[in-house]
N, C-alpha and C positions, 0 to 999 in steps of 0.2 A: 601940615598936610594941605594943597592946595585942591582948590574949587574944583579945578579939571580930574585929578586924579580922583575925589570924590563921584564927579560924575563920571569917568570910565569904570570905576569901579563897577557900580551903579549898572551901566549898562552890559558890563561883563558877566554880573550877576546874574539878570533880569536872560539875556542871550541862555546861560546856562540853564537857566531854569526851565526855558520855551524848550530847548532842547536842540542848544548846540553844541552841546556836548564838547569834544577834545580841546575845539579852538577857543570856545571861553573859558576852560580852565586853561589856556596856555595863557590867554590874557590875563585871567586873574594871575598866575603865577610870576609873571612878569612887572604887575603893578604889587606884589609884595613884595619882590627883589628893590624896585623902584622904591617904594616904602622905606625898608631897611637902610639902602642908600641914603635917602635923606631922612636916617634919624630918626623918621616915624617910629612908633613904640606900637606893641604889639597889642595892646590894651584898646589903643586910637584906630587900629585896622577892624578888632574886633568889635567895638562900639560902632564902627560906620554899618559894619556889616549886620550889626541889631538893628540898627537904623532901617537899613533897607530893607530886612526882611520883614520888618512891623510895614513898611508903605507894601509891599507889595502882599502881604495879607490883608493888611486891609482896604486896598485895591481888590482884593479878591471876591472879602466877604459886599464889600460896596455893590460889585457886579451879580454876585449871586441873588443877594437882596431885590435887583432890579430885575432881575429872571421871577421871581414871584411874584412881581404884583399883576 
């Protein structure tokens, strides 16, 4: 799995989440096809994607914390 598709990933995710709704899952669905192609194992997509979702919650909880003090 290379650097770049980890960070498109990443970015595809993070887009989905803001709320881009159709077009970052068409990217994401496209970096699995990508994935697949090279042999990436589906274990390796889902660990990146735990990966991400732990930075961008705790990017979350980071910001909320700084909303309180």
């Amino acid at each position: 799995m290379s650097q770049a598709w980890v960070e498109h990933y990443a970015t595809a995710l993070r887009d989905y989440l803001s709320g881009s709704g159709e077009a970052a899952l068409q990217r994401a669905h496209e970096l699995g096809r990508q994935a697949l192609k090279d042999g990436v194992g589906v274990l390796d997509v889902v660990a990146r994607h735990h990966e991400n979702i732990g930075r961008i919650l705790r990017g979350e909880e980071s910001r909320l914390g700084q909303r309180k003090t």
